[in-house]
Short mmCIF file of the C-alpha atoms (twelve columns), coordinates in Angstrom:
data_MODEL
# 
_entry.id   MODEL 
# 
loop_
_atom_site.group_PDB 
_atom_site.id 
_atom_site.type_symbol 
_atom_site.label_atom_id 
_atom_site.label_alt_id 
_atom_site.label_comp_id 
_atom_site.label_asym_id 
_atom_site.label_seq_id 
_atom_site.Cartn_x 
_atom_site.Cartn_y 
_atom_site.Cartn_z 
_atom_site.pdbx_PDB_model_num 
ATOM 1   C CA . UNK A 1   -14.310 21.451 -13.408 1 
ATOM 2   C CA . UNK A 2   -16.089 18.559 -11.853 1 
ATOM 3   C CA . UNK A 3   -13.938 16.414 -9.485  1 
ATOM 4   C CA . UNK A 4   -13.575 13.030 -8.415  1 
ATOM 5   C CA . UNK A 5   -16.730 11.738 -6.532  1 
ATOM 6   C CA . UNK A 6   -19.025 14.007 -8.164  1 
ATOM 7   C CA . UNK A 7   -21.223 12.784 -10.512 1 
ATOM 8   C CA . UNK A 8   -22.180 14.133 -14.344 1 
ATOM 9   C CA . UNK A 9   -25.429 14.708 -15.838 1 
ATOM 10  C CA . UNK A 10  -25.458 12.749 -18.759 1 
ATOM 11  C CA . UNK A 11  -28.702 13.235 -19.927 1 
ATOM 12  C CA . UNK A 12  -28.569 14.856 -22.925 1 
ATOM 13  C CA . UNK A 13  -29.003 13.540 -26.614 1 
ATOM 14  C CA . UNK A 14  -25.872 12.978 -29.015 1 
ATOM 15  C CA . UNK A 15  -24.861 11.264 -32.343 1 
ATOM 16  C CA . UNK A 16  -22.499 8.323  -32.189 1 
ATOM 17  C CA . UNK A 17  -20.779 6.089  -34.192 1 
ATOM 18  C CA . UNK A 18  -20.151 3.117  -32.403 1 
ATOM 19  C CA . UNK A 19  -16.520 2.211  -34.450 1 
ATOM 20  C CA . UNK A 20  -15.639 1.781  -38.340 1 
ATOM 21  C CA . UNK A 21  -18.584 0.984  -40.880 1 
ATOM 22  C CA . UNK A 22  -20.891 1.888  -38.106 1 
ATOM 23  C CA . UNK A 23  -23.875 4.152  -39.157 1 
ATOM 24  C CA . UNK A 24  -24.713 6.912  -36.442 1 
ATOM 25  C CA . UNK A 25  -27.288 6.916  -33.911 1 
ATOM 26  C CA . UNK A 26  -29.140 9.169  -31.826 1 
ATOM 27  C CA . UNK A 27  -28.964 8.516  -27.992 1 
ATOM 28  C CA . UNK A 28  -28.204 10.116 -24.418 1 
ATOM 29  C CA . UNK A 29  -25.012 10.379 -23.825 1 
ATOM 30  C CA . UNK A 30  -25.574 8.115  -20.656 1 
ATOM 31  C CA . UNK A 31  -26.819 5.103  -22.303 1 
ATOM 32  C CA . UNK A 32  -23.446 4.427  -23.635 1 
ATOM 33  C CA . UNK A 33  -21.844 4.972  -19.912 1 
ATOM 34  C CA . UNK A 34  -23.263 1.688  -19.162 1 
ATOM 35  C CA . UNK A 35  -20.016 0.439  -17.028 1 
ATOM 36  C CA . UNK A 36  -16.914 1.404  -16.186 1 
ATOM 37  C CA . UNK A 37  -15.911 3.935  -19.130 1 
ATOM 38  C CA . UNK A 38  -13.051 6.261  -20.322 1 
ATOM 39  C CA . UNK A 39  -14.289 9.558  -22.108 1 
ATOM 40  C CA . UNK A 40  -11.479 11.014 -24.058 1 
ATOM 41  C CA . UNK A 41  -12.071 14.851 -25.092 1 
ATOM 42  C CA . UNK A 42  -10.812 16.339 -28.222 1 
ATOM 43  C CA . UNK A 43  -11.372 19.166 -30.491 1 
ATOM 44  C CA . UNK A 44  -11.409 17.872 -34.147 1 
ATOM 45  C CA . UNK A 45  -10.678 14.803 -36.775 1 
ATOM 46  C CA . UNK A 46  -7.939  14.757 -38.736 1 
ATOM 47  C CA . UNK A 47  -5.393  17.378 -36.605 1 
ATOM 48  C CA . UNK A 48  -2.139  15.942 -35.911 1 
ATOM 49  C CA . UNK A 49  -2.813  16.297 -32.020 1 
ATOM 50  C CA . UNK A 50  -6.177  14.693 -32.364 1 
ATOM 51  C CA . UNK A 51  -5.079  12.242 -34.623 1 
ATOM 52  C CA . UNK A 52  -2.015  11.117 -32.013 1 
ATOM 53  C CA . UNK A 53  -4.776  11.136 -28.923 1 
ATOM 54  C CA . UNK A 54  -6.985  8.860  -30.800 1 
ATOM 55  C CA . UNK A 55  -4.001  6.609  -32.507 1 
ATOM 56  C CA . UNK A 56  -2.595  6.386  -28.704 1 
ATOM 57  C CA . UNK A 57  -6.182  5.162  -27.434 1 
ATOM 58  C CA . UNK A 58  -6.580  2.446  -30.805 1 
ATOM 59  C CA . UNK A 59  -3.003  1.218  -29.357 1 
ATOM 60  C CA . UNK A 60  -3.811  0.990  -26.054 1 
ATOM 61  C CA . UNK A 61  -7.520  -0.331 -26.719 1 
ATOM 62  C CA . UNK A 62  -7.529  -3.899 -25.438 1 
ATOM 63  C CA . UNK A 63  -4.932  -3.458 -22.523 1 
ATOM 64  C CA . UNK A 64  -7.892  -0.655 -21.230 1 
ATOM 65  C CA . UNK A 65  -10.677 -2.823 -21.815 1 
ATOM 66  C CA . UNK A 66  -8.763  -5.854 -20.073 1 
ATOM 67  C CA . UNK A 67  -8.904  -3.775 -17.476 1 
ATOM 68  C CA . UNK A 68  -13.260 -3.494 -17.779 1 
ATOM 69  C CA . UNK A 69  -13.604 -0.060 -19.681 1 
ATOM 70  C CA . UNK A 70  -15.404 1.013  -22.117 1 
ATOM 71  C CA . UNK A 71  -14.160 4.000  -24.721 1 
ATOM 72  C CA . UNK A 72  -15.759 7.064  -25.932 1 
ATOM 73  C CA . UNK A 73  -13.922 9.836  -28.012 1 
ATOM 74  C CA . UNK A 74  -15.990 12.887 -28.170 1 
ATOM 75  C CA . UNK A 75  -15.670 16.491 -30.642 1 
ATOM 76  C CA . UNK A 76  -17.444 19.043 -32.149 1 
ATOM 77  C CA . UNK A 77  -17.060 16.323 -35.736 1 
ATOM 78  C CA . UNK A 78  -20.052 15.298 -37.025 1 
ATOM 79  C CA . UNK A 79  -21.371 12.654 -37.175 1 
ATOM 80  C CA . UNK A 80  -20.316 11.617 -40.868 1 
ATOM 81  C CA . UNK A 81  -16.914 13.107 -40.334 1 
ATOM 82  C CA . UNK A 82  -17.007 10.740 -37.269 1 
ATOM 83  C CA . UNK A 83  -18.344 7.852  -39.722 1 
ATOM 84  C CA . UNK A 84  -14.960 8.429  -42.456 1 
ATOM 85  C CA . UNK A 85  -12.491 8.815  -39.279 1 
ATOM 86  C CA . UNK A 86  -13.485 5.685  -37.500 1 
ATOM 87  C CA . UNK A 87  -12.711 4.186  -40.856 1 
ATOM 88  C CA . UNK A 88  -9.292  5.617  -41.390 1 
ATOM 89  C CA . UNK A 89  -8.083  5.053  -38.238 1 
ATOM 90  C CA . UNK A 90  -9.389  1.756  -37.423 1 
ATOM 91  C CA . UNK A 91  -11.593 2.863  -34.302 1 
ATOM 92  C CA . UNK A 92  -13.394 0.416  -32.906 1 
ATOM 93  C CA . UNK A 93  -14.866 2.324  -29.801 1 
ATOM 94  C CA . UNK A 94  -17.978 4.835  -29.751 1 
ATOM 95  C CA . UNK A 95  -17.426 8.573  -31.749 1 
ATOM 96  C CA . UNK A 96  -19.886 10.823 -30.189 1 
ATOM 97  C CA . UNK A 97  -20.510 14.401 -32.290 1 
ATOM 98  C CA . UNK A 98  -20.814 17.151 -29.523 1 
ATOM 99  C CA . UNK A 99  -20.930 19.956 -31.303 1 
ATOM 100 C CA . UNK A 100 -22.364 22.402 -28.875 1 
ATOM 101 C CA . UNK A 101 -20.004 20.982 -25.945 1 
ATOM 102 C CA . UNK A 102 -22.627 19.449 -23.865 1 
ATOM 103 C CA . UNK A 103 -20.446 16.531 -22.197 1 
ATOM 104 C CA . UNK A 104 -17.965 19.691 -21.719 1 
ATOM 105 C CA . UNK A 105 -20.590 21.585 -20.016 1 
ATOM 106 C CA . UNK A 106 -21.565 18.112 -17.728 1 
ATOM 107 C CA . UNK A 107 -17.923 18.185 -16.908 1 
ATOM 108 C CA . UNK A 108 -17.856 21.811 -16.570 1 
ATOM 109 C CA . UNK A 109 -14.683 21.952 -18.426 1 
ATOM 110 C CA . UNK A 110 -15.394 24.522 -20.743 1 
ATOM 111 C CA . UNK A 111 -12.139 26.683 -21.033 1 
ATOM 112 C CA . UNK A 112 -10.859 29.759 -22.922 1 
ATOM 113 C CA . UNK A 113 -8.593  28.977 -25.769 1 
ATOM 114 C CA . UNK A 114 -6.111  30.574 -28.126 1 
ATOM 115 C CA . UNK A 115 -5.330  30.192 -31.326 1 
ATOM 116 C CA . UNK A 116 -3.909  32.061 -34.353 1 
ATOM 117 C CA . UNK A 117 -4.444  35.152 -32.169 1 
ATOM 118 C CA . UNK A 118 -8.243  34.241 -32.083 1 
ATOM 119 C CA . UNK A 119 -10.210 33.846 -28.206 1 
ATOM 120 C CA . UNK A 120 -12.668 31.208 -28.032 1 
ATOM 121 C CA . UNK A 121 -14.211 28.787 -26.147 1 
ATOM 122 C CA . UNK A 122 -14.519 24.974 -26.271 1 
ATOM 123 C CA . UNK A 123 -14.133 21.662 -24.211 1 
ATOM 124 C CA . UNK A 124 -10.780 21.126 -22.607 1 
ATOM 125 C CA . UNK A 125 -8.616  18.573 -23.680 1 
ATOM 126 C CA . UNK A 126 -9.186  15.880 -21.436 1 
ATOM 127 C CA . UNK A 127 -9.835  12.213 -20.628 1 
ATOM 128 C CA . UNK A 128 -12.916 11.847 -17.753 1 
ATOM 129 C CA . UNK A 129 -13.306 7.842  -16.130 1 
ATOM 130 C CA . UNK A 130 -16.228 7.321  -14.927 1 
ATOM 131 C CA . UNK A 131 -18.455 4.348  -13.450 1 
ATOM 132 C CA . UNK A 132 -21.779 2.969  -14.701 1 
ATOM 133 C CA . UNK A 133 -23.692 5.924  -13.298 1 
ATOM 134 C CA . UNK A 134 -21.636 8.660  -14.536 1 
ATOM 135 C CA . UNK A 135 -19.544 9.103  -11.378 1 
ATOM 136 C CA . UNK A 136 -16.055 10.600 -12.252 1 
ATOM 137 C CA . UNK A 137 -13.593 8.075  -10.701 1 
ATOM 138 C CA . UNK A 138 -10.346 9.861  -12.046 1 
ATOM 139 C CA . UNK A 139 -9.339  13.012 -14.149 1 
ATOM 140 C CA . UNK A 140 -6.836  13.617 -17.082 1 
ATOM 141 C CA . UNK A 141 -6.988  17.260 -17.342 1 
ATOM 142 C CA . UNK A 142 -3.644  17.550 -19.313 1 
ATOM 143 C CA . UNK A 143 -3.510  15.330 -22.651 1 
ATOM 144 C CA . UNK A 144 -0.194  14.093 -24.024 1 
ATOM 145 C CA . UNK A 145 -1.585  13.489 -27.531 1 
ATOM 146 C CA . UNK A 146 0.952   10.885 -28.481 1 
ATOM 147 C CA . UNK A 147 1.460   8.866  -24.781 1 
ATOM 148 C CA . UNK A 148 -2.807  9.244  -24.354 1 
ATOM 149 C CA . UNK A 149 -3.157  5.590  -24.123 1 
ATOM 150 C CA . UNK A 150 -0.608  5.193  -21.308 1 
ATOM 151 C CA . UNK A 151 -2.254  8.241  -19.740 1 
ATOM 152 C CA . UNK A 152 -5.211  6.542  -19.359 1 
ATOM 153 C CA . UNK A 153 -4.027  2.887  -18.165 1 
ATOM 154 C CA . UNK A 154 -1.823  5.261  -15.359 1 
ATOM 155 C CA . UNK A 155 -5.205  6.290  -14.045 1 
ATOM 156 C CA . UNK A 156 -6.794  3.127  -14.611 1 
ATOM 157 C CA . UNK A 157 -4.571  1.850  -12.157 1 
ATOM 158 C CA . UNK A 158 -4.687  3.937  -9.721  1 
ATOM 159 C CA . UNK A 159 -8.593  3.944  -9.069  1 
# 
């Protein structure tokens, strides 16, 4: 897993949605790192964890960008899935469809999961701030789905 003071290759091309009733859009991944930004890391829309990480960042949205960050939410969705949850949740930061893990393999935290007796692997769970250039200036590598927002503003303030 990358650490703080190293830096992430952001190079490569995603979809985003940049909040509700926003259509999707084809970019690299570090044209939206433009400034100071928070990249929160989860596995799928509409799963009660995901759905608390994301309902925790929509809460804590303005006190975080007071603070001068950006947000980015990134899965495996696509980018219509991305398009209807943005919608129902009232997300007004950028969705970003990763579905073969690239910001995951940037952050080299790709990890082996469990579940329902089934080994896999995917992303890690995790919230990444970074600067304008993609420079990791703190780490979240353990997500508490429903206090995510507070998480985040805990690590805001201690860059």
């Amino acid at each position: 897993m990358k650490q703080v003071g190293e830096t992430l290759d952001l190079s490569f091309e995603v979809k985003v949605v940049r909040g509700a009733g926003a259509a999707p859009e084809v970019m690299r991944f570090g044209d939206l790192v433009t400034g100071p930004t928070v990249v929160s890391v989860y596995m799928r829309n509409n799963t009660g964890s995901c759905d608390k990480q994301n309902a925790a960042l929509v809460a804590d949205l303005a006190a975080i960008r007071e603070r001068g960050y950006a947000v980015i939410a990134v899965s495996r969705d696509t980018a219509g899935s991305h398009e209807r949850y943005a919608t129902k949740l009232g997300i007004d930061y950028s969705l970003v469809s990763d579905p073969e893990d690239l910001f995951g393999q940037a952050a080299d935290a790709i990890v082996e999961k469990k579940m329902y007796g089934r080994t896999f692997t995917g992303p890690l769970r995790s919230a990444w701030v970074l600067d304008g250039t993609g420079k990791v200036l703190a780490v979240i590598d353990k997500v508490d789905a429903k206090a995510h927002g507070a998480q985040v503003l805990s690590a805001l303030d201690g860059i």
